[in-house]
N, C-alpha and C positions, 0 to 999 in steps of 0.2 A: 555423347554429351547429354546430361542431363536435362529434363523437361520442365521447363518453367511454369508454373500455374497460379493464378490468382488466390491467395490467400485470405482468410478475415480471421483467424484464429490465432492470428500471433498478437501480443499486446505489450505493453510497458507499464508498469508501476514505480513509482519512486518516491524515494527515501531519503533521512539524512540521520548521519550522528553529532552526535556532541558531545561534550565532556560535561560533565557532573560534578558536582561540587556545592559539600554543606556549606552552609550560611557561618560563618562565627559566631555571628551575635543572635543567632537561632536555631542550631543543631539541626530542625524539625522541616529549615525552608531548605529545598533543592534550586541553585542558580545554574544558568546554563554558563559554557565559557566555551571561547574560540580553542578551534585548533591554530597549529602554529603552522606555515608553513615547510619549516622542516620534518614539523610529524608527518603531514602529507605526504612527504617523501618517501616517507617508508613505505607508503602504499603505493606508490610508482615506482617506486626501485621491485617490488615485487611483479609488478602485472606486467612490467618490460620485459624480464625472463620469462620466455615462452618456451623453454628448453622443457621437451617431455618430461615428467617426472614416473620414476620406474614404480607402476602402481601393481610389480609382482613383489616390492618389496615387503614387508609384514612393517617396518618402520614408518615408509612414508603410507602405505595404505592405516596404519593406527593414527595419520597424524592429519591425514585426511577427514578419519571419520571423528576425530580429538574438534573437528572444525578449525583447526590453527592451519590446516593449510589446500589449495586447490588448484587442479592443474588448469593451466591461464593457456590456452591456444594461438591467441593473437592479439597484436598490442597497436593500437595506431594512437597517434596525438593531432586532433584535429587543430586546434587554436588556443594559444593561449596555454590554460593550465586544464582544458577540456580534454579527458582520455575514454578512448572509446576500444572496446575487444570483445574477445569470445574466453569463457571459460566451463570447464565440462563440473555440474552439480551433481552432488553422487547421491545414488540412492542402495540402501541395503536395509536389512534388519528384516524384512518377510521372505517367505519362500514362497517362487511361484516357478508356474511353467511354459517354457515355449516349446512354439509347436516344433518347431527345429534341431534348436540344442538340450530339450529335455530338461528337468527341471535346476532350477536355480536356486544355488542357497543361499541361506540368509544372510549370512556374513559376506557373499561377495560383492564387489565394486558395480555396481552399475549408474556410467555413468552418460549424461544428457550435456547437449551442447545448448549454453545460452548467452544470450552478449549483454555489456554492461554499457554503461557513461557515467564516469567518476570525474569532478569537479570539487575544489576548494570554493567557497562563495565568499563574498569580500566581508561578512561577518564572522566567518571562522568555522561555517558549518561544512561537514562535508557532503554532496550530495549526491547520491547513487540511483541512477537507473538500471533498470534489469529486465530482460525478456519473459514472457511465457508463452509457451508453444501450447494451445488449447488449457491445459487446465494443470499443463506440469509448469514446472518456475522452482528456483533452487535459490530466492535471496537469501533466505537465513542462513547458506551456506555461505556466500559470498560476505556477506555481515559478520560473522562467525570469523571468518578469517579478517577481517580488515579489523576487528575488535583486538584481534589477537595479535596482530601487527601494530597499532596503537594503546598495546596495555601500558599501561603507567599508576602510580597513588592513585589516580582520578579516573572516577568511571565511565564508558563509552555507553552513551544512550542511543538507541535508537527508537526511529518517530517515521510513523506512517503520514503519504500525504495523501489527504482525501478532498477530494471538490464534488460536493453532492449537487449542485448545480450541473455540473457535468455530467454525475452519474444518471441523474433524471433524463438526460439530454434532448430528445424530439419526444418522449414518451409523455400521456398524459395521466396525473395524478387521479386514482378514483376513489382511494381511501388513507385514511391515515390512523394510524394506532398507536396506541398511547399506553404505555404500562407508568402508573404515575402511584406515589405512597405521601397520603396529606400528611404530615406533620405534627398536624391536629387539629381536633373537631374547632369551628368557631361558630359564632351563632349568627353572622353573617353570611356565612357559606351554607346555605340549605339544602342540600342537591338528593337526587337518591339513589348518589353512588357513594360507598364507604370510603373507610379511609387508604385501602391498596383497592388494587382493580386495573383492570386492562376497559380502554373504550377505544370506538371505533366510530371517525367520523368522516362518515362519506359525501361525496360531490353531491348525491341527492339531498345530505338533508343541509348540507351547507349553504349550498347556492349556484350560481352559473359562475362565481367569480371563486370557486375554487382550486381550478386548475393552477391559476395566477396568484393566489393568494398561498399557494405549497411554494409554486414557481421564486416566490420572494421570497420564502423564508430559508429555500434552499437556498437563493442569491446571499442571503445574509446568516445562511450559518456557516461563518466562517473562523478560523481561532479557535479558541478553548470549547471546551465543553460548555463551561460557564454560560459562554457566546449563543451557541447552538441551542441551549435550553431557553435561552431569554427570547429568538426568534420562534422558538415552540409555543410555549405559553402566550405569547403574544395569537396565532393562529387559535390556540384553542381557546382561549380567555373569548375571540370575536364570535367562536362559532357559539357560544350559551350554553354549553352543554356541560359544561363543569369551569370552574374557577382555581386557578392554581398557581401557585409561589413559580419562579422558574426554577427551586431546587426541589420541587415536591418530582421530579419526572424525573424517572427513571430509563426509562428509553418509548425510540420512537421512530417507527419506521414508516412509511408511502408504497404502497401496491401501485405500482405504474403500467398502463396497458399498452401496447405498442407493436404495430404491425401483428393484428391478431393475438398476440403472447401476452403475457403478465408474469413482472417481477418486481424483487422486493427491495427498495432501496432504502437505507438505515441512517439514519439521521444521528440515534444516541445509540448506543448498544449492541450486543450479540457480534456485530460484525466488528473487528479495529484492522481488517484489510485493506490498504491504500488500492484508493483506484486506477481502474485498469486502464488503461488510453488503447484501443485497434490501433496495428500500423499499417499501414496501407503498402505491403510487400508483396513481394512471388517467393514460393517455396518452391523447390522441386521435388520432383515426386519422390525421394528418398526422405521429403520431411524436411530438408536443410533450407533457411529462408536466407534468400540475397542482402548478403553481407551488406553491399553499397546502400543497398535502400534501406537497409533494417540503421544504420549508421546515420542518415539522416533522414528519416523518421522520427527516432528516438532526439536530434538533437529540435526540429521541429517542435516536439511534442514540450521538452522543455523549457525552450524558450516563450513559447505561446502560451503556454497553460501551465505551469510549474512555478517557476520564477514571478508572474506577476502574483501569485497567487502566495507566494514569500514571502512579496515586497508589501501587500496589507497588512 
């Protein structure tokens, strides 16, 4: 029997699509629109066949790697319209080697086990949770397929969810950085920093009330980008150090220090990775993380911290 051991490297990210769709009366505007419940369908009539797919065939391995299709291991329906399993994310396209079976080509199947939670939400959105085992993760596979299963006229969007509040979480803020492009010169704005430029403004020269003063505006960037730049500006507008529109910012990240370490967490920019949520599992030492707990974990994580974060 396999040996159960404490895990912190396994996590959740989640996501959701929707459908797309121009405006009429404005070519130019993109409106989001529900799915149907019967489209949903398609995407459970799929993940319920768990029947192996023969991945020596040259068809289904091109239709795999096409992303229209992926082999689904196990299927459970917790509550409701709440579906929760395992499906294997492929990886190919480099050659590399092991120490065992010698080297590996590029074209062939390699593929990783990771588990999902797929839901319909009562506005029409569909939303998908997904595993990652340290630093591997296969959603854009799994996306890929459920695209491909919901193709129609209208296009399938997909949208990362991020909560920089969380991502901050026990860590404290020591700097923040600013890549910001004025718009242009005015004779109010005297500063003597130009019109693009990167600044850097740290706890020392801010105050004691900086920690708490990142802590809010991560609390409040929430929503659009739009949202996120207005909570920015508002932070750097108080520190003095420059004066700025909320569309002059370009991005903007937080060096967070935490139990010794320091990392980077991004407010505007470079990153559009949704965040990670730890699950509090056992793996066994083959790497395989227990099913029951990874299952409610992941439903945990989305009703706590997903959903209300929706419902703003």
């Amino acid at each position: 029997m396999a040996k159960w051991q404490r895990h912190h490297q396994v996590a959740a990210s989640f996501h959701y699509l929707t459908k797309v769709v121009r405006d009429d009366r404005d070519p130019s505007v993109k409106l989001d629109r529900p799915f149907s419940p019967e489209e949903f369908r398609r995407i459970v009539a799929r993940i319920k066949n768990t029947d192996a797919l023969d991945d020596t065939d040259e068809n289904v391995i091109l239709e795999i790697k096409l992303g229209n299709d992926l082999p689904f291991r196990y299927h459970e329906e917790c509550d409701g319209n709440l579906h929760f399993g395992e499906y294997e994310g492929a990886y190919y396209g480099q050659e590399y080697r092991n120490n065992r079976l010698g080297v590996i080509p590029a074209d062939s199947l390699n593929l990783r086990r990771f588990h999902y939670l797929v839901t319909l939400l009562r506005d029409g959105k569909i939303l998908i949770g997904v595993t990652y085992n340290g630093q591997f993760g296969d959603y854009d596979g799994l996306r890929s397929c459920f695209q491909f299963l919901l193709r129609s006229n209208e296009s399938v969007a997909s949208r990362t969810i991020r909560n920089i509040s969380d991502e901050l979480g026990n860590g404290t803020p020591v700097e923040v950085k600013l890549t910001y492009r004025k718009a242009a010169e005015r004779p109010e704005r005297r500063s003597l920093f130009g019109r693009t430029g990167v600044i850097a403004i740290k706890a020392s020269d801010f105050g004691e009330d900086f920690p708490e003063s990142v802590a809010n505006m991560a609390r409040s960037a929430k929503g659009t980008t739009a949202d996120r730049r207005r909570s920015i500006s508002q932070l750097v507008n108080e520190s003095g150090m420059l004066e700025l529109d909320d569309d002059e910012i370009i991005g903007c990240s937080a060096i967070v220090r935490e139990n010794g370490r320091q990392r980077t967490v991004y407010f505007i920019g470079e990153n559009s990775f949704s965040t990670k949520y730890p699950l509090a599992v056992e793996v066994s030492n083959t790497g395989i993380a227990n099913r029951g707990q990874v299952k409610d974990e992941m439903i945990r994580v989305m009703r706590e911290k997903i959903i209300p974060l929706l419902a703003n």
